[in-house]
C-alpha positions in Angstrom: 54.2 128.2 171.9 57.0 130.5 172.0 57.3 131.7 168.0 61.0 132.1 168.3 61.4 128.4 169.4 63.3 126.1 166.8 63.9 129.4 165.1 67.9 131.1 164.5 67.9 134.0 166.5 71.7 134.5 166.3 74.0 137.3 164.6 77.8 137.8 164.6 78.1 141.6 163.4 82.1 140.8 165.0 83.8 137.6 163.9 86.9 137.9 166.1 87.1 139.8 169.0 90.4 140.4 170.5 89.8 143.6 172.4 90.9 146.7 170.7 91.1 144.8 167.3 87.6 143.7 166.4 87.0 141.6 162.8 83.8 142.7 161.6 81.5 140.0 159.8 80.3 142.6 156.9 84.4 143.8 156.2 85.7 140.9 156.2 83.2 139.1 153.6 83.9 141.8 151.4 87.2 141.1 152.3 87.4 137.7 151.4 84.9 139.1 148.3 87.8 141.0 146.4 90.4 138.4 147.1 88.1 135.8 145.3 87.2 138.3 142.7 90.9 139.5 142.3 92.1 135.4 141.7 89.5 134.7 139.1 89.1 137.7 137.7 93.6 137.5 137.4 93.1 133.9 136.1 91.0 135.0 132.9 92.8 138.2 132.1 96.0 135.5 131.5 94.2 133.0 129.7 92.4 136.4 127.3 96.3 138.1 126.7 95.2 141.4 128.7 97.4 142.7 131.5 96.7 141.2 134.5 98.7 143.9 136.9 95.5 146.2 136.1 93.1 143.6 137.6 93.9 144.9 141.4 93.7 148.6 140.4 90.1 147.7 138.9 88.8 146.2 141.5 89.8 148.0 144.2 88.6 151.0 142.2 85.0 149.5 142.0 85.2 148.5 145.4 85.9 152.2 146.5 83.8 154.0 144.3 81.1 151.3 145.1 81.2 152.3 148.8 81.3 155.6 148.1 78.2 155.6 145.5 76.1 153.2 147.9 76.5 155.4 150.8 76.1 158.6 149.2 72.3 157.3 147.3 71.6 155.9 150.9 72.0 159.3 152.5 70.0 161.1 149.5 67.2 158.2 150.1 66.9 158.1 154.1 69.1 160.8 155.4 69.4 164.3 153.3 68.0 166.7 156.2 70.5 165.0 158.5 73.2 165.4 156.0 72.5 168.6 155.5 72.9 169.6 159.2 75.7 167.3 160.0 77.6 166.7 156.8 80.1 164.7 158.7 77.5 161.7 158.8 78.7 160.6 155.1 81.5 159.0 156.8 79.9 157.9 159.3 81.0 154.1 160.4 79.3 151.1 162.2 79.4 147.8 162.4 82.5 147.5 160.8 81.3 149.2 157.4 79.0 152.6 156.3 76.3 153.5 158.4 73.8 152.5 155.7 74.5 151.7 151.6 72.4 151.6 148.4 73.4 148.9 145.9 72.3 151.0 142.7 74.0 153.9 143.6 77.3 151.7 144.1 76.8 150.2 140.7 76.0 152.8 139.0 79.5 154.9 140.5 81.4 151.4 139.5 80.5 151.6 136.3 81.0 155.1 135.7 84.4 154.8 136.8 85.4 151.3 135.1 84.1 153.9 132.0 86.8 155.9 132.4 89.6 153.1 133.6 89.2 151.1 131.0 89.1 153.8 128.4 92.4 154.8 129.6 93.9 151.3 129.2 92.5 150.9 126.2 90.6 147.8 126.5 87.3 147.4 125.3 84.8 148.2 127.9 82.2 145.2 126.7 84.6 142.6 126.5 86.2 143.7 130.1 82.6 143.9 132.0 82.1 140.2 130.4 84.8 139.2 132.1 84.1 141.2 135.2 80.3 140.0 135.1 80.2 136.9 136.9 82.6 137.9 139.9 80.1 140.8 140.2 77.6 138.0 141.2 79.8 135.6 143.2 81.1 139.3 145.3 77.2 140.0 146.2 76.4 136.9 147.2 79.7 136.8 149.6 78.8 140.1 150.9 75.3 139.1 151.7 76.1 136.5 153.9 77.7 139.5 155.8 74.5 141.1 156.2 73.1 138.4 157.3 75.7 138.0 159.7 75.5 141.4 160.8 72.1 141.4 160.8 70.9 144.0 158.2 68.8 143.6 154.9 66.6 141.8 156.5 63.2 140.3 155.5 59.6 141.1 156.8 58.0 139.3 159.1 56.4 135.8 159.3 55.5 132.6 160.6 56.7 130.3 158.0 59.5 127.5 159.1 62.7 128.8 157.8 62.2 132.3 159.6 64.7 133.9 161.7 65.0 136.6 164.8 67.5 139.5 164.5 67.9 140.5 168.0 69.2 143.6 167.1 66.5 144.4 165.2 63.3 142.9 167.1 62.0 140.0 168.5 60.3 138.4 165.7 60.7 136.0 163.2 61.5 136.9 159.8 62.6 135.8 156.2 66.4 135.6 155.7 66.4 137.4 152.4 69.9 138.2 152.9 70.8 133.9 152.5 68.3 134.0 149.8 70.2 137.1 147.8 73.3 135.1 148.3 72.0 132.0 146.6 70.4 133.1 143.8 73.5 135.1 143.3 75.8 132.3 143.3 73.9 130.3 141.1 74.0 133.4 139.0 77.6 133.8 138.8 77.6 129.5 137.8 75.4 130.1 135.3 77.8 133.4 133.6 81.2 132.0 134.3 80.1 128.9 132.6 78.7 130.9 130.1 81.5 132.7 129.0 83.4 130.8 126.7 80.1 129.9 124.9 79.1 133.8 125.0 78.0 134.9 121.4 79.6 138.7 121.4 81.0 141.4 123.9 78.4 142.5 126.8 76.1 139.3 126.1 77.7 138.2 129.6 77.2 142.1 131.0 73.7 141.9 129.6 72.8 138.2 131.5 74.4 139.6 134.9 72.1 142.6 134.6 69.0 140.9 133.3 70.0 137.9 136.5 70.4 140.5 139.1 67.1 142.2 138.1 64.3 139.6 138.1 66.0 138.1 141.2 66.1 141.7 142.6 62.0 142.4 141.6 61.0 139.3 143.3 63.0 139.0 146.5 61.9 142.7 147.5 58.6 140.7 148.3 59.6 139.2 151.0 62.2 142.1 152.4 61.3 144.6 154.4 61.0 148.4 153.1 59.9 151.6 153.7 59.7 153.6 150.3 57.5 152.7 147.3 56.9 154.4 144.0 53.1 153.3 143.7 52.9 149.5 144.1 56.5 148.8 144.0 59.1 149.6 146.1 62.1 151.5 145.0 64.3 148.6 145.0 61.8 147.4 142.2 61.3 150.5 140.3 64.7 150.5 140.2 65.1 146.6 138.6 62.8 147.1 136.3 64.6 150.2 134.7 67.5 147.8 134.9 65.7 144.9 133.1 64.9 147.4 130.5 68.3 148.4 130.2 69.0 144.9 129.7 67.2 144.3 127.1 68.3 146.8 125.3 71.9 146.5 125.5 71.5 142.9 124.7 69.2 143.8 121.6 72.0 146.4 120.6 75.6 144.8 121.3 73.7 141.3 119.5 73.3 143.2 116.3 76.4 145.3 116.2 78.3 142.6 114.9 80.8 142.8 117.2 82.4 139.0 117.9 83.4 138.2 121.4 87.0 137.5 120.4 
């Protein structure tokens, strides 16, 4: 029997088609991603007396030095000797987004900047990534159903039931970790943004999201399909458990500084 029959083995990198305008599956989640994020994000900044004109400029700050942090770790990971000779390739678009992006190094430039933002307004930077914190959950689980859509971040192969073929990729059957990423995610973000008004101090919230993202993160590279490890692990996991750690700590630390979430 045919191992693709009963199986999905349709993708829809373009949602809408209409000739020389094309609506890419990947852009427009994230699309939709930051509107959602900019609503709820604008709905607590209200209800907490902060500004909520700033809550667009942070976003789409994150959302830009995201991009630009993901693709640049991407082409230090997979493509430095082709950078190197054809430096152009950082800007390199396809499928309606950059050629290829690494999560960490997006989060790791989105913090770095919402440092600096959020210094300069003033606000406290633990009480602000509380709030942020669960719509950084609900945007990755949006976005993954992108990739899934478009067809990247995809699982390894395997003849379990719920498998499905990525033509663009191969013919064979494989685990959709991308739907997988997205609903772990959004339980995630349920699980903060009820959270919140019970949270205990400033970047207990922060300190869930991370601790959330990295034991899902650790276990779901299982079943996805990679191609560098550091020993036994892949770097997607090496990279979760310094994150758990981090965790850890900063929920040790910002527990016993005193500090009271209001």
């Amino acid at each position: 029997m045919d191992k693709r029959e009963g199986r999905n083995d349709k993708v829809y990198p373009i949602l809408l088609n209409l000739g020389r305008i094309k609506v890419y599956s990947w852009g427009f989640m994230l699309a939709f991603a930051v509107l959602l994020a900019v609503l709820g994000i604008t709905k607590i900044f209200k209800e907490e007396e902060y500004e909520p004109d700033h809550v667009l400029d942070m976003v789409l700050l994150l959302v830009v030095t995201g991009l630009l942090g993901s693709r640049l770790a991407y082409i230090a990971m997979y493509e430095w000797q082709d950078f190197l000779a054809h430096p152009t390739i950082f800007f390199g678009l396809t499928d309606g987004g950059f050629s290829g992006l690494v999560w960490y190094g997006g989060f790791t430039a989105s913090v770095l900047a919402a440092i600096i933002y959020i210094r300069m307004r003033g606000y406290s930077f633990w009480k602000i990534a509380d709030i942020f914190a669960p719509y950084l959950a609900m945007s990755y689980a949006i976005v993954r159903i992108g990739c899934f859509l478009n067809g990247c971040c995809y699982g390894k192969v395997s003849d379990a039931p719920c498998t499905v073929v990525f033509p663009l990729v191969d013919n064979l059957s494989r685990f959709p970790t991308q739907l997988y990423s997205s609903a772990v995610n959004f339980l995630l973000f349920a699980f903060l943004l009820w959270y919140y008004p019970r949270r205990k101090f400033s970047g207990q919230i922060f300190a869930f999201y991370l601790l959330g993202y990295a034991i899902y993160r650790f276990i779901i590279e299982f079943f996805r399909e990679n191609t560098i490890f550091w020993g036994p692990f892949s770097i997607s996991q090496a990279y979760s458990l310094i994150i758990f750690i981090v965790g850890i700590g900063l929920y040790i630390w910002r527990k016993s500084s005193g500090d009271i979430r209001r």
